[in-house]
N, C-alpha and C positions, 0 to 999 in steps of 0.2 A: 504493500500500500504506500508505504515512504518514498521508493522508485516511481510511481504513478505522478505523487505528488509534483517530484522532483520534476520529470518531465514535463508537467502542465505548467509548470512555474517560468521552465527554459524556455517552453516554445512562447508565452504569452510574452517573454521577452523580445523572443527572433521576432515574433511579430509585429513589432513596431510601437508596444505599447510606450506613451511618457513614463507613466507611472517608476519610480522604482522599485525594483522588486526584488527582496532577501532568498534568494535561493536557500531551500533548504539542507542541512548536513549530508551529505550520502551515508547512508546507513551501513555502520559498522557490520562486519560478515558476522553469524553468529554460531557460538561454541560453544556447548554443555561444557558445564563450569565444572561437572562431575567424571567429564572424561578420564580425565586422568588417575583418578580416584579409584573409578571404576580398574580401568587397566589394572592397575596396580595390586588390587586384589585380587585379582583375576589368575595373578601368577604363580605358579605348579610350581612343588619344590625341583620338578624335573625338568624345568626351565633357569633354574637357578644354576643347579648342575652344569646342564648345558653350555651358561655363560658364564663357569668358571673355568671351562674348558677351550671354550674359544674364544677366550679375553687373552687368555696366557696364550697362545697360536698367534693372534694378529700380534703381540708385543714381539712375540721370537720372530715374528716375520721379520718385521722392521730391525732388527739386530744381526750384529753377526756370530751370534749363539744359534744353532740349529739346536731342531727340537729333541734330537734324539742325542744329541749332546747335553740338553737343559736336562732330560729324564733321564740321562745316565747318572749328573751331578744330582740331581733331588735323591735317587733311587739308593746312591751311599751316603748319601746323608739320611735319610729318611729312617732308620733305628735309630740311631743317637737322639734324630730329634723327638720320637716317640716316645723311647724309658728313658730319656735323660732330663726331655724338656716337658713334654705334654703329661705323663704321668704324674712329674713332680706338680703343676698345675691343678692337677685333679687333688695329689695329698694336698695342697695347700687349702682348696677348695672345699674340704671335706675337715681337717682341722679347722676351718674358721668358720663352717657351719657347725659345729661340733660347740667351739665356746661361745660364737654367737646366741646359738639356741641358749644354753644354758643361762646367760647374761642375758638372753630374753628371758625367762619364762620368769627370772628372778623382778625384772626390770616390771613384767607385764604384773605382778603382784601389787607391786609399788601403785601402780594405776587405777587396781580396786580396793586399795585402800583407805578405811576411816579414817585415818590420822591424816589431819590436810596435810601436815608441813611434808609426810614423807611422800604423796602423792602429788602434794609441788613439785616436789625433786623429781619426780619421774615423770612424771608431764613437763617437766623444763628438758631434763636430758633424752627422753623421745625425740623432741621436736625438734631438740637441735640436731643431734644424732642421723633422723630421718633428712634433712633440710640440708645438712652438710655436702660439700664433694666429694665424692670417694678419693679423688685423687687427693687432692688437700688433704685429708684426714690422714693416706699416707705418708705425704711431707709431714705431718706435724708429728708422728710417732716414727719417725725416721731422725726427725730433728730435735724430739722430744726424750725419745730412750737413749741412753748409752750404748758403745760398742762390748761395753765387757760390764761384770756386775762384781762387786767384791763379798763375797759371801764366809764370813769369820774366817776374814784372809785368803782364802782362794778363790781366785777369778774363773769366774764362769763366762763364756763369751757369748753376746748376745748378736748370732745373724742376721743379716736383713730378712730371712724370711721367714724368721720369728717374728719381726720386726711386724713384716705384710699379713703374716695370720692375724697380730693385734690390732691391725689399722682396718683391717676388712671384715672381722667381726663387730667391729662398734656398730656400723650402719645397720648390718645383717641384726644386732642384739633391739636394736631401735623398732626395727620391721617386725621384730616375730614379738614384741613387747604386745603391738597391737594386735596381732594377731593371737595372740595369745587371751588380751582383755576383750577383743570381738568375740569371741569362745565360751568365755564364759558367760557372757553377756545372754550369748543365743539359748541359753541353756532356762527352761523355763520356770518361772517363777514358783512352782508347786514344790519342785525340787529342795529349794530351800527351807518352804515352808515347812516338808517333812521333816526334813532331818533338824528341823530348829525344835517339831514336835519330839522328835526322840532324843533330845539332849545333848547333840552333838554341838562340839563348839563350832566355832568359821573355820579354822584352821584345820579341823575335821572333817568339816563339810566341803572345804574345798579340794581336800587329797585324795581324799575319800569315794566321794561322789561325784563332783562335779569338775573336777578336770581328768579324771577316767573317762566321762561321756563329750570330752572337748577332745579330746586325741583325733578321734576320727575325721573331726572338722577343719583339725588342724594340719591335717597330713596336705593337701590338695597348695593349699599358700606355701606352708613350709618347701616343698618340693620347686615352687615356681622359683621362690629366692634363692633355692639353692643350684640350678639354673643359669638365674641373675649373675650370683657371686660366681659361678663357673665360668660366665663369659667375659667377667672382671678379672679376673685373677694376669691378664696380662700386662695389668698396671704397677704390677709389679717388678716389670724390669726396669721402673726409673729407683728402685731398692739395691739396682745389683747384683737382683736374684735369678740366678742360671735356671727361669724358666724356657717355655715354649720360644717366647720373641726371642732372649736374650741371645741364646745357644744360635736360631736364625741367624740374627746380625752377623756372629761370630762365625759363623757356615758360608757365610757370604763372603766375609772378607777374608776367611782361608780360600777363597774362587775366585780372588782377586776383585772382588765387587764391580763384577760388570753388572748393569743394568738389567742385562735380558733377566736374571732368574730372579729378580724381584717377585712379578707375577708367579711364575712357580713354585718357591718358598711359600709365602705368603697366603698363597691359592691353598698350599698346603696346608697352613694351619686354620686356614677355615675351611676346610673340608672334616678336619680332626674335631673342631670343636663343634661343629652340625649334628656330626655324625654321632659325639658323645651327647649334645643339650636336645636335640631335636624328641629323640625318644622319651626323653623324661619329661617336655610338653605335653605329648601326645597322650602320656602316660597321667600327666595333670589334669589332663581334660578329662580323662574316663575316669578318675577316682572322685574327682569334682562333680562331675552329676550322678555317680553311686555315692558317695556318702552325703548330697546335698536334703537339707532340711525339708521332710514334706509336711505343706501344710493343711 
């Protein structure tokens, strides 16, 4: 209708009118604003694949690394980088879920408790905790702990990735706090009412009864963060910790750091970390509508 317009405006011009007359805008072309969106979700993890595979192809093109030279150099490096880099990633992963949970469930009490001033404290350390950088939080217990600890005279040496389990558990202890006070929360009000009938104290009723029947709710979030913190853990090589990245870099410049096996490398260690988080999603998703609350 805007093109019409347009038209009757031009010609009433050609035609010799005095008048003058404001030609109107031509009418911008138009775009579903959700195209891209759409796209986007649209894509198959076996599209992803596919363009990890022929991203690293067009880079070796343009090099003078051939491909079957780039897959000979990945191909001996590739155990080292498995048990030396990506595994230790996983223990680190799994130690700072380990004290995280525990600093959570401690932290998540603090939040249903009577006493304000203690439940100040845990609604102020949540929030920061949760709100902070990961990475930041590792500068600051990088630049916060000691290299070594003096314990009645003999030195205990404290490594960076010591260091990275304490600086990755805080956020991790922040998250399962609340997941831990969502848990209980969901847990219905009858519950308490009972066991307040049979004489139990809170401290009773909470060990007792009521976070026994929060396990199950908590398994599905617990899992995601653990996930999370699995795909973090390579913030760790600004620690100096001979993870996944670090051993990489150091593989690279034993090959003289040419360019081309950027892609390769690289390619590799996220094909490793898909292939480890992707399942334990999937795995999120189906324990999350089997133990989901029916109402």
């Amino acid at each position: 209708m805007a093109s019409d317009i347009y038209k009757r405006a031009r010609e009433q011009r050609i035609g010799g009118s005095k008048m003058a007359v404001l030609l109107p805008l031509r009418p911008a072309p138009q775009m579903d604003s959700l195209s891209f969106t759409t796209w986007l979700a649209n894509i198959r993890w076996w599209q992803v694949m596919l363009l990890m595979v022929v991203w690293p192809l067009q880079a070796l093109a343009q090099g003078s690394v051939t491909v079957d030279s780039a897959i000979t150099v990945l191909y001996r490096w590739a155990p080292f980088l498995l048990l030396n880099g990506f595994l230790f990633n996983v223990l680190i992963s799994v130690l700072s879920m380990a004290l995280g949970t525990g600093l959570g469930v401690l932290l998540g009490m603090t939040l249903i408790s009577k006493w304000f001033p203690l439940r100040f404290l845990g609604n102020t350390g949540t929030a920061f905790f949760r709100n902070a950088p990961w990475l930041v939080l590792l500068f600051v217990v990088l630049l916060a702990f000691p290299f070594e600890l003096n314990i009645f005279g003999t030195r205990v040496p404290l490594p960076g990735w010591i260091k990275a389990v304490i600086g990755l558990s805080l956020p991790v202890a922040a998250n399962i706090a609340i997941i831990v006070r969502g848990a209980i929360q969901s847990v219905p009000s009858a519950q308490w009412e009972a066991a307040e009938s049979l004489s139990f104290s809170r401290m009773q009723t909470l060990w007792q009864i009521i976070i026994p029947q929060c396990i199950k709710r908590m398994i599905p979030p617990w899992m995601n963060w653990y996930a999370i913190l699995t795909m973090a853990t390579p913030l760790c090589s600004i620690l100096g910790t001979e993870e996944m990245v670090t051993l990489t870099r150091q593989a690279m410049e034993a090959e003289g750091n040419k360019p081309e096996l950027l892609m390769p490398f690289y390619g590799f260690i996220l094909i490793l970390f898909f292939l480890y988080c992707y399942p334990i999603a999937k795995l999120t998703v189906r324990l999350e509508r089997k133990f989901a609350v029916k109402l």
